[in-house]
Kinemage of the C-alpha trace (Angstrom):
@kinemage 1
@onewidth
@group {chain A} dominant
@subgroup {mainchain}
@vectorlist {calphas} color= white
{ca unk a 1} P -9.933 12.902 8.719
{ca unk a 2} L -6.837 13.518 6.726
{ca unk a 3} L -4.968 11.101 5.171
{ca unk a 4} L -0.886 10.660 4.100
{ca unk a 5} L -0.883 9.161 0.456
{ca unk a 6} L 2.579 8.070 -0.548
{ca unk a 7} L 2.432 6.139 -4.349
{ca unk a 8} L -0.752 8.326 -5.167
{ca unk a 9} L 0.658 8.208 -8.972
{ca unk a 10} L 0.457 4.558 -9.698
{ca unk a 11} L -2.412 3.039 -10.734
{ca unk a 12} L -3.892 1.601 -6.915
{ca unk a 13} L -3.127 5.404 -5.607
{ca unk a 14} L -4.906 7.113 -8.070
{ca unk a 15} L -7.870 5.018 -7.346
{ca unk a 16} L -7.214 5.091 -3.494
{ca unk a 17} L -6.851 8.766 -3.880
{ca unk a 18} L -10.489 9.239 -6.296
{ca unk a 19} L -12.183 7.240 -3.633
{ca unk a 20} L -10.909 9.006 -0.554
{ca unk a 21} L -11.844 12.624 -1.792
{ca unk a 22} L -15.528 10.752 -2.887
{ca unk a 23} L -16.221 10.630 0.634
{ca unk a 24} L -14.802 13.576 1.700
{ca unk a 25} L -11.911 13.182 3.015
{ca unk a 26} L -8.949 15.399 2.958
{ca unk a 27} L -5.747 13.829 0.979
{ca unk a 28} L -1.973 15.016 1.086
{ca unk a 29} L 0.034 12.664 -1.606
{ca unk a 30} L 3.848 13.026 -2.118
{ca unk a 31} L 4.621 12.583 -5.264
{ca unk a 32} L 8.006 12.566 -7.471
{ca unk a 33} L 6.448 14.059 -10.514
{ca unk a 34} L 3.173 15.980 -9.502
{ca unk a 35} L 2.168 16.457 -13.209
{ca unk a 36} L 1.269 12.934 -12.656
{ca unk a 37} L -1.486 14.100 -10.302
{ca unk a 38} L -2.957 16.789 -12.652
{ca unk a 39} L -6.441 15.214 -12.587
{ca unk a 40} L -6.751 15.775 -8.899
{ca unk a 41} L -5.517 19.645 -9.065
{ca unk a 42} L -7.149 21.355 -6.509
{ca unk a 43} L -9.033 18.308 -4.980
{ca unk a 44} L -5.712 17.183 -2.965
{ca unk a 45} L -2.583 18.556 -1.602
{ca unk a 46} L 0.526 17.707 -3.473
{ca unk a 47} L 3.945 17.210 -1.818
{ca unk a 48} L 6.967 16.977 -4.584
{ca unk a 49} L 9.699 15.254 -3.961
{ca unk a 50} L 11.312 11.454 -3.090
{ca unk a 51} L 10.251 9.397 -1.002
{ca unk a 52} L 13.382 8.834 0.748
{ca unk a 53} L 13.213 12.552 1.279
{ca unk a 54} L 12.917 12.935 4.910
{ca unk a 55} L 11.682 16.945 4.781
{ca unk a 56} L 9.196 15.938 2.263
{ca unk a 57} L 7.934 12.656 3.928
{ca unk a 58} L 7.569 14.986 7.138
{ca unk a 59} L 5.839 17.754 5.588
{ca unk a 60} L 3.136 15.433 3.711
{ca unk a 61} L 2.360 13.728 7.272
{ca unk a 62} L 2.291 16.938 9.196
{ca unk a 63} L -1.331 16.953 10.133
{ca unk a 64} L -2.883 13.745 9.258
{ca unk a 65} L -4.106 11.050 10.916
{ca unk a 66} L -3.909 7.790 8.711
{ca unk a 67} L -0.592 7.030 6.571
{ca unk a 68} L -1.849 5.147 3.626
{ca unk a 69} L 1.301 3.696 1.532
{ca unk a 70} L 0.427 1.847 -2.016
{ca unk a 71} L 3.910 2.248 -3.880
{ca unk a 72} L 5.816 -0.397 -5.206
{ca unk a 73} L 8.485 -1.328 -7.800
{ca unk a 74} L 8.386 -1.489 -11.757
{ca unk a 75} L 9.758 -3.351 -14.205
{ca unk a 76} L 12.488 -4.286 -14.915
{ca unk a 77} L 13.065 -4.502 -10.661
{ca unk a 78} L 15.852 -2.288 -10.852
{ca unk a 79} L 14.882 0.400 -8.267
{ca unk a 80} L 15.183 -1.104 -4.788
{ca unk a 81} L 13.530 1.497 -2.148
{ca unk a 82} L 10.253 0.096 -0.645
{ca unk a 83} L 11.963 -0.930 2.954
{ca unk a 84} L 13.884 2.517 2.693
{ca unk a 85} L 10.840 4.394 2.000
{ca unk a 86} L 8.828 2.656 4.509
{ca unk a 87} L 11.268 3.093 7.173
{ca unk a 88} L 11.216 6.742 6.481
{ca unk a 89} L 7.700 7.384 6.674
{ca unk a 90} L 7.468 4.737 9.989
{ca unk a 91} L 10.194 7.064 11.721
{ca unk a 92} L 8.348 10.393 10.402
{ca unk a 93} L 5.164 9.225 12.069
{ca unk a 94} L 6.691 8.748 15.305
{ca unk a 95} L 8.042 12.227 15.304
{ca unk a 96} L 4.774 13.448 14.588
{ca unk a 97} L 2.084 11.657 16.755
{ca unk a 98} L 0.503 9.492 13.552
{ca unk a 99} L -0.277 6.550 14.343
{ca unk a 100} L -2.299 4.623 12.100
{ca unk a 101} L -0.853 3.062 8.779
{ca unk a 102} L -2.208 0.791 6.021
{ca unk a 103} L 0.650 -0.465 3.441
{ca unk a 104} L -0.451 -2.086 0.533
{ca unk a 105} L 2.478 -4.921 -0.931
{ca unk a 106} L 1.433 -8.126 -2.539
{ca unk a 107} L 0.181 -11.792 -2.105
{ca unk a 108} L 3.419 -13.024 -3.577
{ca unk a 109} L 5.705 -10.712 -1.078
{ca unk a 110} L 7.272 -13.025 1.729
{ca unk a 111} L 6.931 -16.343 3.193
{ca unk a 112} L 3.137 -17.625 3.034
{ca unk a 113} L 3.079 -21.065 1.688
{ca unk a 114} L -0.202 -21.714 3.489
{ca unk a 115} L -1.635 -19.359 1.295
{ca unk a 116} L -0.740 -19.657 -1.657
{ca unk a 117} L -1.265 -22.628 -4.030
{ca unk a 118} L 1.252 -24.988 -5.450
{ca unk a 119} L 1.213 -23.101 -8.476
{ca unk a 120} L 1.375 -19.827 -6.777
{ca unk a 121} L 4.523 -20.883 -4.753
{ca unk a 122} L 6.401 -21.916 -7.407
{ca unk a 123} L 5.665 -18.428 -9.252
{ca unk a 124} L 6.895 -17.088 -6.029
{ca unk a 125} L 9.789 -19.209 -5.962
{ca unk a 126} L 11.139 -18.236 -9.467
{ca unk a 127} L 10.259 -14.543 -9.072
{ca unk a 128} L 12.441 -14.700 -5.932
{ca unk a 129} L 15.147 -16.304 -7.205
{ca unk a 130} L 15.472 -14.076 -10.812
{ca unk a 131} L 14.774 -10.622 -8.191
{ca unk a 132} L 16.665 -11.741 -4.787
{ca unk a 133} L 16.910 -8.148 -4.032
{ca unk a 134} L 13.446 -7.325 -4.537
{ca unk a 135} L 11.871 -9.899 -2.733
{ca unk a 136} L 14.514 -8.987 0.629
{ca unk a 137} L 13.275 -5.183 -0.001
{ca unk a 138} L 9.446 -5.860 0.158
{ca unk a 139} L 9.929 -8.719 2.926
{ca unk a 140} L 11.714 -6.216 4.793
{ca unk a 141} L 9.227 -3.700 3.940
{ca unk a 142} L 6.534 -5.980 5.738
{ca unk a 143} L 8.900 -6.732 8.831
{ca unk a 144} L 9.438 -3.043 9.404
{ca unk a 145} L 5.793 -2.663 9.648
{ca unk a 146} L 4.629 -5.529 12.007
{ca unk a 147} L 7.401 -4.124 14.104
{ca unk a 148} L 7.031 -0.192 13.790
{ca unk a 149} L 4.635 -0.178 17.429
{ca unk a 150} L 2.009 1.700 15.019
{ca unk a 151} L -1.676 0.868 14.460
{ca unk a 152} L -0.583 -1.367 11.338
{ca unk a 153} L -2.580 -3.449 8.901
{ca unk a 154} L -1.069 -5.344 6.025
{ca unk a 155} L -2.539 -5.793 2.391
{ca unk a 156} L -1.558 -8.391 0.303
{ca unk a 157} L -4.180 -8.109 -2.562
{ca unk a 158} L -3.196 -11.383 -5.445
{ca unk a 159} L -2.962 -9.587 -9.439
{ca unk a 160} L -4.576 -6.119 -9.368
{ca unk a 161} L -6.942 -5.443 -12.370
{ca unk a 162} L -8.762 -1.902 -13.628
{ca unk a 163} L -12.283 -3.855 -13.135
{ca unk a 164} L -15.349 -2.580 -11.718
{ca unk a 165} L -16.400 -2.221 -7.019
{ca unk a 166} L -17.123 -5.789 -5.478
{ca unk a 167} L -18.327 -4.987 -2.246
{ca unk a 168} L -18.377 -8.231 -1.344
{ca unk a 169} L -14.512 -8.952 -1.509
{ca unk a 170} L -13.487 -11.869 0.332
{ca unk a 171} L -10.822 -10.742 2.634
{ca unk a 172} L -8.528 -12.543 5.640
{ca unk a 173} L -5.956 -13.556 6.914
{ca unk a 174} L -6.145 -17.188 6.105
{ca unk a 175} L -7.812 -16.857 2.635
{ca unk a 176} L -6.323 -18.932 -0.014
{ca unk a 177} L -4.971 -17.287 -3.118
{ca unk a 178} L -4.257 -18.402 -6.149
{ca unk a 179} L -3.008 -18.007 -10.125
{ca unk a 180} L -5.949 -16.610 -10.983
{ca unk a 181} L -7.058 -15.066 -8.277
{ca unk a 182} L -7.437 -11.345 -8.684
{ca unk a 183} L -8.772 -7.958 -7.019
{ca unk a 184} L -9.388 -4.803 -8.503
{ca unk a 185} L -7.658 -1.936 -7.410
{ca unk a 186} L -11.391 -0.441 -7.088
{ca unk a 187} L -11.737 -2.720 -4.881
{ca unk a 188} L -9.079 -1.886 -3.146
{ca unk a 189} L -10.130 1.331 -2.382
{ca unk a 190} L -13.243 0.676 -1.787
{ca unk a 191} L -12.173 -1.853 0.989
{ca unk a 192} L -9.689 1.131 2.255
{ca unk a 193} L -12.662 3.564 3.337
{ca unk a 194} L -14.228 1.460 5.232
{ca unk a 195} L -11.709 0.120 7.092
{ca unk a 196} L -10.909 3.601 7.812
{ca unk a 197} L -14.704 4.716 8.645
{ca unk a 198} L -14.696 1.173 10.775
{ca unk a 199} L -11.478 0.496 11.902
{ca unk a 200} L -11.219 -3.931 11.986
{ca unk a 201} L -8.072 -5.081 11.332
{ca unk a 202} L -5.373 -3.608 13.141
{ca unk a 203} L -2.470 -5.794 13.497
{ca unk a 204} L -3.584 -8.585 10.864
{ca unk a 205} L -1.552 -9.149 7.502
{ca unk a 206} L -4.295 -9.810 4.878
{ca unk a 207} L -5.189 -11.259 1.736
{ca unk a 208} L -8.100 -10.299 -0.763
{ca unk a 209} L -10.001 -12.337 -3.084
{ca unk a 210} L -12.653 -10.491 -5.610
């Protein structure tokens, strides 16, 4: 199986991408800067270039069969491009027969009161209202997904940490997060191969607890 790695550089794609070669699979990642990828040389297949570059989105999906997308904004919230980017790559995959894609964004992206705590709401609601246009982008971002007609699922993982595996990661789509919840991005990529190896959540929007 090959897989499409778009935000391989950041800190959840350079785990995603460690874990995926582990068990053999083969891993194209587009990447902005690939210097940022020099640990992997020769492991993976490195596409430079933007993600709102339509040649390069195509050429780093030409031949795989999962889309894997883990990028995200930085501080300070200025760069607004995840609904873009996604839109790209959903439109790309089309084109090219690909039709299975996992996109990571974040417990406190869109509107989930039910799952999130008091506490967690509010933080929602203030981060919303300091970043309007962030939280549109990534709510977008999620809409363009549910509706792309692809075999979709939907992370939403609560504050990602460097810790250790937990293979026992409480995941659904009805689990309550909180504060303090947490999951490492490990984790996260541990979670990742086996959904891949045993496909179980198409079409569900989830939440992780570690």
């Amino acid at each position: 199986m090959q897989v499409a790695l778009f935000g391989a550089s950041g800190g959840t794609g350079q785990c995603v991408a460690a874990a995926l070669l582990g068990e053999g699979f083969k891993v194209k990642a587009l990447c902005r800067n690939a210097a940022a990828m020099d640990d992997f040389a020769g492991e993976l297949t490195i596409i430079q270039g933007e993600l709102s570059d339509k040649k390069a989105v195509h050429e780093t999906l030409c031949g795989c069969d999962v889309t894997i997308c883990v990028f995200g904004p930085h501080l300070p919230y200025t760069d607004i491009f995840c609904a873009e980017a996604t839109a790209v790559i959903v439109e790309s995959m089309h084109k090219l027969g690909v039709h299975r894609l996992i996109c990571q964004t974040g417990a406190m992206v869109g509107d989930y009161p039910d799952n999130r705590s008091l506490a967690l709401q509010k933080m929602v609601d203030l981060f919303n209202n300091r970043y309007p246009a962030l939280a549109v982008d990534r709510s977008e971002q999620e809409r363009i997904v549910r509706s792309s007609g692809l075999l979709w699922t939907i992370l939403k993982p609560p504050r990602l940490t460097t810790g250790h595996v937990n293979e026992e990661i409480e995941v659904g789509c009805d689990l309550p997060v909180g504060v303090l919840s947490s999951a490492s991005r490990a984790t996260i990529a541990h979670w990742l191969i086996r959904e891949l190896q045993h496909p179980s959540h198409i079409g569900e929007t989830l939440f992780f607890l570690d």
